[in-house]
MARBA-3410 file (N, C-alpha, C, O; in Angstrom, 1 decimal):
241
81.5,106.1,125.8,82.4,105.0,125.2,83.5,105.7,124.4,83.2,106.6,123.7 ~ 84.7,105.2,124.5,86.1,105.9,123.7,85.9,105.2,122.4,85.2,104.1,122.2 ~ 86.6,106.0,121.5,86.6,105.8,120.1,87.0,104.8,119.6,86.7,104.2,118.6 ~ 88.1,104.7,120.7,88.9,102.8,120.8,88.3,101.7,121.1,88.7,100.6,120.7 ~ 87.2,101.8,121.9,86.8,100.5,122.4,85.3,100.6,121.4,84.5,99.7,121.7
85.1,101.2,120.9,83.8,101.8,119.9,83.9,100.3,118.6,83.3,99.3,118.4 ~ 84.8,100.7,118.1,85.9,100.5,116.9,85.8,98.8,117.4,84.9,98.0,117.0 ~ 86.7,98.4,118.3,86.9,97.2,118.7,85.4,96.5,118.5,85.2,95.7,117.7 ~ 84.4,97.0,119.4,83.1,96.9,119.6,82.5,95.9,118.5,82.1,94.7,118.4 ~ 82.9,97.3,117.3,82.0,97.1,116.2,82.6,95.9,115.3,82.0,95.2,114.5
83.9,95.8,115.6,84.4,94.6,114.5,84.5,93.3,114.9,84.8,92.3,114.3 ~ 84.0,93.4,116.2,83.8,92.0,116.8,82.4,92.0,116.9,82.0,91.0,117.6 ~ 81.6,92.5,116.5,80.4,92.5,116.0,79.7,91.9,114.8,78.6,91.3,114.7 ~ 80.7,92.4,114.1,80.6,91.9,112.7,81.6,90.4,112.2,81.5,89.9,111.1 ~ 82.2,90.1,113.2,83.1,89.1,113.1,84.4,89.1,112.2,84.9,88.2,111.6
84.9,90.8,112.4,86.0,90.7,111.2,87.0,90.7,112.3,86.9,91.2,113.5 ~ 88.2,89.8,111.4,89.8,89.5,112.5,90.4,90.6,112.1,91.5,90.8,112.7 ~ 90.3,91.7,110.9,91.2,92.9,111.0,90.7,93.9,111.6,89.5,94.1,111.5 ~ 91.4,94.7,112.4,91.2,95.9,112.9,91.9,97.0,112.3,93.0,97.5,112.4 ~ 90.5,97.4,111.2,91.0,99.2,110.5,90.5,100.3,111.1,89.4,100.6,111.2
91.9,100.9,111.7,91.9,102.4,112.3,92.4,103.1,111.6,93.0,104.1,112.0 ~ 92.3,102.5,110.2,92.8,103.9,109.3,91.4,105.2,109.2,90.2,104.9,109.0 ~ 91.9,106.7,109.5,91.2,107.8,109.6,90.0,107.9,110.5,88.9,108.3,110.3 ~ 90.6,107.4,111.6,89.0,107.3,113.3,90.3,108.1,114.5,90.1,108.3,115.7 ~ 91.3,108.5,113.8,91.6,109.4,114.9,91.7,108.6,116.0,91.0,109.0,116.9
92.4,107.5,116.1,93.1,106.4,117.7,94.2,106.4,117.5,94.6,106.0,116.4 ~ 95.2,107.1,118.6,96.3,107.1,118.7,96.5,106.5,120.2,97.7,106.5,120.5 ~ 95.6,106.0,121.3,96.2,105.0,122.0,95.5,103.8,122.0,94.6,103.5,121.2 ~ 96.0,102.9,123.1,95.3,101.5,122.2,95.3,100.4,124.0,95.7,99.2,124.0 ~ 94.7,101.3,125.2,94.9,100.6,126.4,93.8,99.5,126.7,93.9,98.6,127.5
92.9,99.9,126.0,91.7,99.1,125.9,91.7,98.3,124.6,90.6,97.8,124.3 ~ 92.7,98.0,123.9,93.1,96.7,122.9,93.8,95.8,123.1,94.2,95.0,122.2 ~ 94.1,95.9,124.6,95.3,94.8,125.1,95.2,93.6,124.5,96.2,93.0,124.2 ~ 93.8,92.9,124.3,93.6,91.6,124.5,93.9,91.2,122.7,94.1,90.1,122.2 ~ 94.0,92.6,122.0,93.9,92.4,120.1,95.3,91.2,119.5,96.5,91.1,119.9
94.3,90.5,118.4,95.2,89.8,118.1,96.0,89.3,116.7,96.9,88.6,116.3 ~ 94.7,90.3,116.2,94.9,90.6,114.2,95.2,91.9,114.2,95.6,92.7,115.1 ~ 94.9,92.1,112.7,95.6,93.1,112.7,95.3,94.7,112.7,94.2,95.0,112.3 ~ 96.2,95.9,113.1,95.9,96.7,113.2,95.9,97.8,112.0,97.1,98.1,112.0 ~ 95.4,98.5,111.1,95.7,98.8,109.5,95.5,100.5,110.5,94.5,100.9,111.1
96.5,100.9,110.2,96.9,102.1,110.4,97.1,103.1,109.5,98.2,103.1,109.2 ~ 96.5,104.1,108.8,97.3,105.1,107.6,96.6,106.3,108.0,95.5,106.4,108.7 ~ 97.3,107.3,107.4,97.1,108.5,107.3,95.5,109.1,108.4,94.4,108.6,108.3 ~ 95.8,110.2,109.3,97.5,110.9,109.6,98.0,110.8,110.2,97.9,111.6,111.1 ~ 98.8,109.7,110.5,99.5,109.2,111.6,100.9,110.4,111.5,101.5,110.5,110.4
101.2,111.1,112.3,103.0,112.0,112.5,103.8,111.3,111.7,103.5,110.5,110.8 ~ 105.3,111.6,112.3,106.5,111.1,112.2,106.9,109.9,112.6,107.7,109.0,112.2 ~ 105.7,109.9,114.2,106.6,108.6,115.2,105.1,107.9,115.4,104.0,108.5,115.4 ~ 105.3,106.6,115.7,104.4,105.6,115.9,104.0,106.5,117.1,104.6,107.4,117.7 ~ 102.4,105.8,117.4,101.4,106.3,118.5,101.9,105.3,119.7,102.1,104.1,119.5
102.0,106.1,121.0,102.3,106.0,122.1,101.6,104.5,122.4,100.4,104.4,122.2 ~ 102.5,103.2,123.0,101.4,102.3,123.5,101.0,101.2,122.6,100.2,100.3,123.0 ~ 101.5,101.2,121.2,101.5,99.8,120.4,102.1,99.1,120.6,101.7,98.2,119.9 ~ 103.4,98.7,121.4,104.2,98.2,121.2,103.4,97.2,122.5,103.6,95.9,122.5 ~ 102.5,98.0,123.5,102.2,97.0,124.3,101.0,96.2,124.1,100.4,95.6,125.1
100.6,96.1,123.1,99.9,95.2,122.2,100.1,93.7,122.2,99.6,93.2,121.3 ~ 101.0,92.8,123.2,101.6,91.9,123.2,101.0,90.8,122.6,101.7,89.9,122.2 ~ 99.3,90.8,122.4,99.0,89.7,121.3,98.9,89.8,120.2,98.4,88.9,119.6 ~ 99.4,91.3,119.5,99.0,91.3,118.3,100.0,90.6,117.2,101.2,90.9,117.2 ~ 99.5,89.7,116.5,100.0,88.9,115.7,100.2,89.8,113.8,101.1,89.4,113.1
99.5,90.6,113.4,99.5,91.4,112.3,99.5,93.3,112.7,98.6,93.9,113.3 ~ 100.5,93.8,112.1,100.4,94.9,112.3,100.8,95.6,110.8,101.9,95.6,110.3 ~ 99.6,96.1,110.2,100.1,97.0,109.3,100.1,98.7,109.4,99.0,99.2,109.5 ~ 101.1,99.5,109.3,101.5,100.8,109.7,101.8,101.5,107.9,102.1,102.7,107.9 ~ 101.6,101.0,106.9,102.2,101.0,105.8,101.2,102.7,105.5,100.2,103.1,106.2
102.0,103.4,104.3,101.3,104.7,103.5,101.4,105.4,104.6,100.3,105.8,104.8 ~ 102.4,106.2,105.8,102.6,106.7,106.9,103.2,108.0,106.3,103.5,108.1,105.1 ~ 103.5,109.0,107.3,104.8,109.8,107.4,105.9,109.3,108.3,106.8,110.2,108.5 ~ 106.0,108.3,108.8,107.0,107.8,109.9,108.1,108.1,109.7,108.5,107.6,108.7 ~ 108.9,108.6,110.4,110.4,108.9,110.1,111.1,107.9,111.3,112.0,107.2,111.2
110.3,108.1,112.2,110.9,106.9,113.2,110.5,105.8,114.1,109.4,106.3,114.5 ~ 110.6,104.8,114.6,110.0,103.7,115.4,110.2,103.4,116.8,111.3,103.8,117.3 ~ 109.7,102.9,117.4,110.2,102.8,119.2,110.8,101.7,119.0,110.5,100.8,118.3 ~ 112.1,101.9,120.0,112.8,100.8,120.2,112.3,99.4,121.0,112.8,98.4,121.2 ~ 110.7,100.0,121.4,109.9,98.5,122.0,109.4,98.0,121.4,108.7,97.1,121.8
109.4,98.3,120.0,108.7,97.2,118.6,108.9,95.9,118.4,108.0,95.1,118.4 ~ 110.8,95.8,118.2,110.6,94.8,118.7,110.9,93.4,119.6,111.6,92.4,119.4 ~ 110.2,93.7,120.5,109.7,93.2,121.7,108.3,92.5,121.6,108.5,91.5,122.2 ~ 107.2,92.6,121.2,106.2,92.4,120.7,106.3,90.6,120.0,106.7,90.1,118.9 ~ 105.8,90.1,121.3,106.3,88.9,121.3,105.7,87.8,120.5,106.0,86.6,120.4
104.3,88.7,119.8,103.4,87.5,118.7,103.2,88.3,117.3,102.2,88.3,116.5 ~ 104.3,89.0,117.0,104.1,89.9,115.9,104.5,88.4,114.8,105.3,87.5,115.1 ~ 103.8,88.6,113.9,104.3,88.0,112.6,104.3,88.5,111.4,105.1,88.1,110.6 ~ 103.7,89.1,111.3,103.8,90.4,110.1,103.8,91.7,110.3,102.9,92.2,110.9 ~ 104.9,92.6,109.7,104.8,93.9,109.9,104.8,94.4,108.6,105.5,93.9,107.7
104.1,95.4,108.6,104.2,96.5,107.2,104.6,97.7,107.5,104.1,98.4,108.4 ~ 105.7,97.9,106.9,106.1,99.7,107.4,106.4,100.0,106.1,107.2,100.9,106.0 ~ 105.9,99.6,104.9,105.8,100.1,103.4,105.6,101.5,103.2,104.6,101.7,103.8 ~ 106.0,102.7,102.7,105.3,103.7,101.9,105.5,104.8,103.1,104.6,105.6,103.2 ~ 106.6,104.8,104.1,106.8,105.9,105.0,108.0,106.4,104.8,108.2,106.6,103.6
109.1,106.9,105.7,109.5,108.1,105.5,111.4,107.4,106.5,112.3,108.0,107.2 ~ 111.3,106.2,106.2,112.0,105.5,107.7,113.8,106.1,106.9,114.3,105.8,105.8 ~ 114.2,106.8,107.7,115.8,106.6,107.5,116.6,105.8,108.0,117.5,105.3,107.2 ~ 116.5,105.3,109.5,117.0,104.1,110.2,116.1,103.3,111.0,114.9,103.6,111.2 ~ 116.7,102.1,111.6,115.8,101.2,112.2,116.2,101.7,113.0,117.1,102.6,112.8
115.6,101.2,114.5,115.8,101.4,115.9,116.9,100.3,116.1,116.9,99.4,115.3 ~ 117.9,100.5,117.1,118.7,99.7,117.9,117.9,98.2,118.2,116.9,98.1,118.8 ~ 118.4,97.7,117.8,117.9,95.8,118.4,116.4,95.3,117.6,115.7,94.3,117.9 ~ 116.3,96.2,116.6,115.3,96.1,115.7,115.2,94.5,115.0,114.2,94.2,114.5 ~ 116.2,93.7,115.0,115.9,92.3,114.6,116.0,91.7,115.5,116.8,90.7,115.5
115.3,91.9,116.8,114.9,90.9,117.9,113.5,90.3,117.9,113.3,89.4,118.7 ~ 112.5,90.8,116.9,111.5,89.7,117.0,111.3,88.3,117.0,111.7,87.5,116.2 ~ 110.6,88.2,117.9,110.9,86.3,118.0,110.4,85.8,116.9,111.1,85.1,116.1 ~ 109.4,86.0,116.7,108.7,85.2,115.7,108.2,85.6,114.8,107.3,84.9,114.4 ~ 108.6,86.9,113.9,108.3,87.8,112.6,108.8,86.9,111.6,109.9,86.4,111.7
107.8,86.5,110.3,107.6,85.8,109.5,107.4,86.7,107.9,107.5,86.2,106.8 ~ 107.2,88.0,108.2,107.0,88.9,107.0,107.2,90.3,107.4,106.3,91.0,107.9 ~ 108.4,90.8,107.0,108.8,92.1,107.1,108.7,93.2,105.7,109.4,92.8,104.8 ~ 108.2,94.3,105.5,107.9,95.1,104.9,108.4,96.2,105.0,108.0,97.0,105.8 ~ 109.3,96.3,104.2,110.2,98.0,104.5,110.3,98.7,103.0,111.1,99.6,102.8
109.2,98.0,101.9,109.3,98.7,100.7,109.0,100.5,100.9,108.3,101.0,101.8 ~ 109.7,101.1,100.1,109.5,102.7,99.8,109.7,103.2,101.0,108.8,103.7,101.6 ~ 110.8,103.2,101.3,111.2,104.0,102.6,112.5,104.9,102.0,112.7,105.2,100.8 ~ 113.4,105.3,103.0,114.8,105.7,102.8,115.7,105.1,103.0,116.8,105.7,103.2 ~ 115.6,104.1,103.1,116.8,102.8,103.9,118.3,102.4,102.8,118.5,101.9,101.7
119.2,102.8,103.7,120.5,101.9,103.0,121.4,100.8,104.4,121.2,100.4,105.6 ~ 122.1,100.6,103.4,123.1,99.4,104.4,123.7,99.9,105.9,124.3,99.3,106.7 ~ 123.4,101.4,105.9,124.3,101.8,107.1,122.3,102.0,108.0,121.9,102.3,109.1 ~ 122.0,101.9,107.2,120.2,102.3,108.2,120.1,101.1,108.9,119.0,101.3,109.6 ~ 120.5,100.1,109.1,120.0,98.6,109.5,120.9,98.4,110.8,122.1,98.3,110.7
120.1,98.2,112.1,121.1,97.5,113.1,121.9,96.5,113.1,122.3,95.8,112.1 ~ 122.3,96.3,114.1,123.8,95.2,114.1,123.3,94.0,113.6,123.9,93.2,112.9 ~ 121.6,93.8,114.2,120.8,92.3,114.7,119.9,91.9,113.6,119.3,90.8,113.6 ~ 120.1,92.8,112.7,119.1,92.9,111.7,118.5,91.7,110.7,117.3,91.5,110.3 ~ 119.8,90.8,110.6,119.5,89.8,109.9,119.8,88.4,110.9,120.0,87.3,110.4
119.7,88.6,111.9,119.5,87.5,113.0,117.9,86.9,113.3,117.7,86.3,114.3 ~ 116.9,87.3,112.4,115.4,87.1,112.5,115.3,85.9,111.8,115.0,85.8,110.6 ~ 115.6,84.8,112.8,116.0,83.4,111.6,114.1,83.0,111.6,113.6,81.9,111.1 ~ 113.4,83.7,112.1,112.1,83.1,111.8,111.4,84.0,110.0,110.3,83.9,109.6 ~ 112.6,84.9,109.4,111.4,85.6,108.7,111.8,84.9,107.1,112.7,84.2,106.7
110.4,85.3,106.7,110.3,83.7,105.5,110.4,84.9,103.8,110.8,84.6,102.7 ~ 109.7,86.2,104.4,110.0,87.5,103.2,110.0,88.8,103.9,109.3,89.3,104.7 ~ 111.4,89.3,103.0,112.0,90.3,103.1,111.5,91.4,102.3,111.8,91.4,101.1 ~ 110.8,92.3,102.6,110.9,93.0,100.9,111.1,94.5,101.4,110.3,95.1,102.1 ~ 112.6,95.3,100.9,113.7,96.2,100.8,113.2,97.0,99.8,113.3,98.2,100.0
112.7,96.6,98.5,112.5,97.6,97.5,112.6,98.7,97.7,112.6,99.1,98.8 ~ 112.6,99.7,96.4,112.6,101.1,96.3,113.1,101.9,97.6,112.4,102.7,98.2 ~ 114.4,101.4,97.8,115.4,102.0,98.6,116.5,102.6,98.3,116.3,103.3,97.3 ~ 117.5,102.8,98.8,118.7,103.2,98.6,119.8,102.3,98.7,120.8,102.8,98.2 ~ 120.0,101.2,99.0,120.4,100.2,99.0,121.9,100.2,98.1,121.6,100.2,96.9
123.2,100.2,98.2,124.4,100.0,97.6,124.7,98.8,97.6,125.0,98.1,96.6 ~ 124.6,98.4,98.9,124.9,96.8,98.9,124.2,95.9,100.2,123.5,96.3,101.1 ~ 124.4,94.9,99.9,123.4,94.1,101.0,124.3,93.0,101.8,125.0,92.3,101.2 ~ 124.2,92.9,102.9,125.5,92.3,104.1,125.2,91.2,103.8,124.1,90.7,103.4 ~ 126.8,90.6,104.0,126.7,88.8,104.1,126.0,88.2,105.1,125.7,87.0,105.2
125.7,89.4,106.0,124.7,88.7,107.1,123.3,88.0,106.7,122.6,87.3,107.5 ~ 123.0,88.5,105.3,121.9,88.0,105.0,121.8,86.7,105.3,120.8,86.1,105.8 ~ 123.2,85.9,105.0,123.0,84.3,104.9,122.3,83.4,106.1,122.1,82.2,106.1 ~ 122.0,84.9,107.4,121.8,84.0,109.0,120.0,83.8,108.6,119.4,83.0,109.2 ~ 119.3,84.4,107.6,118.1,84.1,107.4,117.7,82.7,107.4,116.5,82.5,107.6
118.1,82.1,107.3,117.8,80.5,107.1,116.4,80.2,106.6,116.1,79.3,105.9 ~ 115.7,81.1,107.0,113.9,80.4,106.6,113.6,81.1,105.6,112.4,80.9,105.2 ~ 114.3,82.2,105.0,114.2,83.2,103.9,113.2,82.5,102.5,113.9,81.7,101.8 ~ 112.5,82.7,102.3,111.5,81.8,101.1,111.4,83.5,100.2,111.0,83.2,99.0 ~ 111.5,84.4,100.2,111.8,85.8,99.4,112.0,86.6,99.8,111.6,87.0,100.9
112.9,87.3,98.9,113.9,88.8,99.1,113.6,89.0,97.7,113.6,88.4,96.7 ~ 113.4,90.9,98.2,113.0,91.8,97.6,113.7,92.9,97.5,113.2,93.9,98.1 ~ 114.9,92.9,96.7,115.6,94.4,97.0,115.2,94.9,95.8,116.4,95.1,95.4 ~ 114.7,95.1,95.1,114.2,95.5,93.2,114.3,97.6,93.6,114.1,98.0,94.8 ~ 114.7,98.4,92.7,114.6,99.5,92.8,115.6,100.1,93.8,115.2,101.0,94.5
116.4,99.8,93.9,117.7,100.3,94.7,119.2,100.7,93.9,119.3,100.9,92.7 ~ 120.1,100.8,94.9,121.9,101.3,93.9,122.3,100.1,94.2,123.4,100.0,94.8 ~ 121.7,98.9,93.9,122.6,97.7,94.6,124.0,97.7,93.2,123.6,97.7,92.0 ~ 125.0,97.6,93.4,126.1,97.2,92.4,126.9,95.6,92.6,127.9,95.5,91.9 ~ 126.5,94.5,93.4,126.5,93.4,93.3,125.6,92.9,94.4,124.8,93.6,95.2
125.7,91.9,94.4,124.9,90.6,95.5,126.1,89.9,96.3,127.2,89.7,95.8 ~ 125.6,89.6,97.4,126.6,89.0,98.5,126.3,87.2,98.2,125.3,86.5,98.3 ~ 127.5,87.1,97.8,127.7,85.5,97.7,127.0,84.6,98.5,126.8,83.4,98.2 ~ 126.7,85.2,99.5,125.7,84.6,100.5,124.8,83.6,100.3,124.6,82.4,100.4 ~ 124.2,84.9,99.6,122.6,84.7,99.0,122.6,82.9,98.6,121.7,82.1,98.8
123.7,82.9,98.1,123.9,81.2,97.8,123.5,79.9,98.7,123.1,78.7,98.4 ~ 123.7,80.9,100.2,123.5,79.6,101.1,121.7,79.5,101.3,121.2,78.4,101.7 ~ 121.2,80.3,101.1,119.5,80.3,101.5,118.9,79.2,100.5,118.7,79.4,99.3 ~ 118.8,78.1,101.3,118.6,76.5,100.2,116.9,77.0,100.3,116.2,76.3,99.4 ~ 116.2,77.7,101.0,114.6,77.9,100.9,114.2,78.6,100.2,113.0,78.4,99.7
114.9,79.6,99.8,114.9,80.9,98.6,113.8,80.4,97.4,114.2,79.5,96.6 ~ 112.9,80.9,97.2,112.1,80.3,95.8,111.7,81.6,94.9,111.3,81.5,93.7 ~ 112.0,83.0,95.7,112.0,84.2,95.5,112.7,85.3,95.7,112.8,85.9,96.7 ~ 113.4,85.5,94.5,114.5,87.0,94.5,114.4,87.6,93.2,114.5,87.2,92.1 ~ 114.1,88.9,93.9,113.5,90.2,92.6,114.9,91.3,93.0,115.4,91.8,94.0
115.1,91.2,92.0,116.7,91.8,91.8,116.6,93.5,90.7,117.3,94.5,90.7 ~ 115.5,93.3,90.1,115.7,94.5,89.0,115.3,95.8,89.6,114.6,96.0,90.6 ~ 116.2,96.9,88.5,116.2,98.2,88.7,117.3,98.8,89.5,117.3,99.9,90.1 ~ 119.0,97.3,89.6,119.8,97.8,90.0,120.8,98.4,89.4,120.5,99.1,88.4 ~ 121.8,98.4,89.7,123.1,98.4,88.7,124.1,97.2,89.0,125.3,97.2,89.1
123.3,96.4,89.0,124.0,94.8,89.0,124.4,94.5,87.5,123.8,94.3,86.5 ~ 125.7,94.5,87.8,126.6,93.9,86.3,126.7,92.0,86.0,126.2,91.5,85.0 ~ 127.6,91.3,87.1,127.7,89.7,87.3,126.5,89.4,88.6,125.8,90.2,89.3 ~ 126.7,88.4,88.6,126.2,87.6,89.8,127.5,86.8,90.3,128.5,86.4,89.7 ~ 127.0,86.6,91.8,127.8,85.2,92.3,127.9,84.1,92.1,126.9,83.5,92.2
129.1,83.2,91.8,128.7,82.0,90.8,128.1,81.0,92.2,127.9,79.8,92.2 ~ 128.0,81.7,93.1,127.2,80.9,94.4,125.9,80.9,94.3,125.3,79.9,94.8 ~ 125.3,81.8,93.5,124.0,82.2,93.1,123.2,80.8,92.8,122.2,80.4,93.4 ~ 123.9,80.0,91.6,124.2,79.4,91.3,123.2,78.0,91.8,122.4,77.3,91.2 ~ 123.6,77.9,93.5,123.3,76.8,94.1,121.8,76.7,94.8,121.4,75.8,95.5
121.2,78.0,94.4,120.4,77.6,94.7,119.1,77.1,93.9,119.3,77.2,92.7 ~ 118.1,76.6,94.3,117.3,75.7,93.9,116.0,76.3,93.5,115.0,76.6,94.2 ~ 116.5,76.3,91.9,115.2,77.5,91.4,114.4,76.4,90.0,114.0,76.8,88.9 ~ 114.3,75.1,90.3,113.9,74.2,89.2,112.2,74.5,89.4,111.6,74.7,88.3 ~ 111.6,74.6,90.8,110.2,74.7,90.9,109.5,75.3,89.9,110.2,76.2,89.5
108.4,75.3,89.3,107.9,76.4,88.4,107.4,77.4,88.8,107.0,78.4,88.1 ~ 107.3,77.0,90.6,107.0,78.4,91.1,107.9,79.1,91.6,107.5,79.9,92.5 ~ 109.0,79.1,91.4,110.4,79.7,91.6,110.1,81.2,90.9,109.4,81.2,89.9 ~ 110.7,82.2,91.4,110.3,83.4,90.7,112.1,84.7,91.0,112.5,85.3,91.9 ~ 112.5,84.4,89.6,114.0,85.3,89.5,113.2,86.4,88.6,112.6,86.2,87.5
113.2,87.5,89.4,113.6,88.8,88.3,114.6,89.6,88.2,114.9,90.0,89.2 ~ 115.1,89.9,87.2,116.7,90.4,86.6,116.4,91.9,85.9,117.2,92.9,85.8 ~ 115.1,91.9,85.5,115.4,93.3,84.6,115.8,94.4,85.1,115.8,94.5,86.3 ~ 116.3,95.4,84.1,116.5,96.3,84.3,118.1,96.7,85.2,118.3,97.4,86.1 ~ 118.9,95.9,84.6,120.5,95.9,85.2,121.1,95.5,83.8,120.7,94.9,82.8
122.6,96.5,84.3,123.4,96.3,83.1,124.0,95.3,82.9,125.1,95.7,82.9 ~ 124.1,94.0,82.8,124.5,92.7,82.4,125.4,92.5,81.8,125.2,93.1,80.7 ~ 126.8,91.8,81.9,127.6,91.4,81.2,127.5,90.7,80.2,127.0,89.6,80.5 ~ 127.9,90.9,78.7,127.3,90.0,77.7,127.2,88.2,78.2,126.1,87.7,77.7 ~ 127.8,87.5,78.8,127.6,86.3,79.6,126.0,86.1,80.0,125.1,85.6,79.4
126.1,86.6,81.1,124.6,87.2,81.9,123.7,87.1,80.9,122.8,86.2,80.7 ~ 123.8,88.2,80.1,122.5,89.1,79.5,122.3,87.9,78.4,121.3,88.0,77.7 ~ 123.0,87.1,78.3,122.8,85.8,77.3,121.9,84.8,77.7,120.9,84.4,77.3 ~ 122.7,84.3,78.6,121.7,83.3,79.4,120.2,83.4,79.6,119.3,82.6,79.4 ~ 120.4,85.3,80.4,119.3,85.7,80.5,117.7,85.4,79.4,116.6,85.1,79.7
118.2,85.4,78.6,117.6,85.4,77.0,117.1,84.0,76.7,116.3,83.7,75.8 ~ 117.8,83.0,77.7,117.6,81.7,77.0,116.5,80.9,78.9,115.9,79.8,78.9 ~ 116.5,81.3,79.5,115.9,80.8,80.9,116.6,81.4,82.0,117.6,82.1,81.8 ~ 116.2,81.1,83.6,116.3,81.1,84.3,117.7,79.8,84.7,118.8,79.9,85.3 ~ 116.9,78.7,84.1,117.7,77.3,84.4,118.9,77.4,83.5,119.9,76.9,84.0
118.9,78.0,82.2,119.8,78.1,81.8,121.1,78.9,82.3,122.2,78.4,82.1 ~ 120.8,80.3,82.9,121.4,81.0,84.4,122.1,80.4,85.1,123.3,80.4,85.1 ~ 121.0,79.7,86.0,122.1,79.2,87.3,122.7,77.8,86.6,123.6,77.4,87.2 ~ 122.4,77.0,85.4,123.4,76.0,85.2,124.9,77.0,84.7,126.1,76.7,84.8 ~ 124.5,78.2,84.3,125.7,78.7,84.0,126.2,79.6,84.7,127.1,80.3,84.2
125.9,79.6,85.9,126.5,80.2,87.0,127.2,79.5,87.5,128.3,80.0,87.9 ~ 127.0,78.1,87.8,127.2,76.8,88.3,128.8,76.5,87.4,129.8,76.4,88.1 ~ 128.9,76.5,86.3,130.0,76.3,85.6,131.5,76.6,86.0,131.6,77.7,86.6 ~ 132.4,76.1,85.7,134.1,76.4,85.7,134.1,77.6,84.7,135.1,78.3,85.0 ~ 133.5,77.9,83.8,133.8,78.9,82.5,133.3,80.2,83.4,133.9,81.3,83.3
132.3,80.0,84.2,131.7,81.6,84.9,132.7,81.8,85.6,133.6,82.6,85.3 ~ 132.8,81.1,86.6,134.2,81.1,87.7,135.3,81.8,87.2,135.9,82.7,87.9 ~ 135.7,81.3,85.9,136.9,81.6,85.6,136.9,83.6,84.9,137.8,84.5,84.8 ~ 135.3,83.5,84.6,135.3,84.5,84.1,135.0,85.8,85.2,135.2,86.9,84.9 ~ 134.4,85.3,86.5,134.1,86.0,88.0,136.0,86.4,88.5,136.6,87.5,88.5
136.3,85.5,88.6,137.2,85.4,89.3,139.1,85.4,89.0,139.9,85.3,90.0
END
């Protein structure tokens, strides 16, 4: 019996829906066709994903996170029941070509990588199915107005980056209930920022750790609501613009 179908054996034995191959030494996966949770992958996986995941076509969870990965196949994604991916804690300088073609990805994970604004395909923000983004501890300068094609975006996570402003965009994502912004060198915001809809108490803005314009860094001090009503204002405007 192969190590692969060993493994499978045993967790459908026990009735667990994750599949951990973290340190069992499986790097192919021909006898997992039928898998449909998730795969938890770490260490020591190389540079490049293992030959043959991508044809995984029912897997619905894939986590790859704590890797050396420097790079990914361009058949990732294609992978037509993925809804979560973790590529956290590896080594990624760029995406693959056509890398925001998954149909139905719902949670993308690209914290602690090497990623900036030129590392991301053309398609990248055309995944109108993904609901959180999280970018952190990147390199990040700035973030494209393409973000605004997210539509189902419910959190973004650029925290730990060179970001030196936010794309006015950001304004249009009316689902937004989560944006972690600190540890940039974000000075203003967009008075578009503004419009979105952070009354919930489970709305979650974090700001620290950016140099703030005395405006900003005031509001800051007094609420969140107090923020976007004064983002929202003719006085910010006048003072943005």
């Amino acid at each position: 019996m192969s190590k692969a179908k060993k493994v499978l054996d045993e967790s459908r034995e026990i009735g667990n829906p994750e599949l951990d191959l973290a340190d069992k030494g499986i790097l192919t996966f021909e006898e997992m066709s039928g898998l449909r949770k998730c795969i938890h992958l770490h260490e020591p996986i190389s540079t490049a994903v293992p030959p043959g995941l991508a044809n995984l076509t029912n897997l619905e969870i894939l986590n790859l996170a704590n890797n050396h990965i420097e790079e990914l196949p361009l058949s990732l994604s294609s992978m037509p029941k993925l809804r979560i991916l973790n590529l956290s804690i590896n080594r990624l300088y760029n995406l693959p070509r056509g890398f925001g073609a998954f149909p139905v990805l719902e949670v993308l994970d690209l914290t602690y990588n090497n990623l900036n604004e030129k590392s991301l395909p053309g398609n990248f923000f055309m995944m109108e199915t993904l609901r959180a983004l999280y970018l952190g501890d990147n390199d990040f300068e700035e973030l494209s107005s393409d973000v605004k094609n997210l539509k189902n975006l419910q959190i973004l996570v650029v925290r730990e980056n060179d970001l030196v402003e936010l794309p006015k965009e950001l304004g249009e994502l009316s689902r937004l209930r989560e944006l972690h912004v600190q540890g940039n060198r974000l000075t203003i915001l967009p008075p578009e920022l503004g419009n979105l809809d952070m009354s919930s108490n489970k709305s979650i803005f974090k700001f620290e750790g950016n140099e703030w314009v005395a405006p900003i860094a005031d509001q800051l001090q007094l609420g969140i609501s107090h923020l976007m009503e004064y983002l929202r204002s003719e006085t910010y405007r006048m003072y943005v613009y």
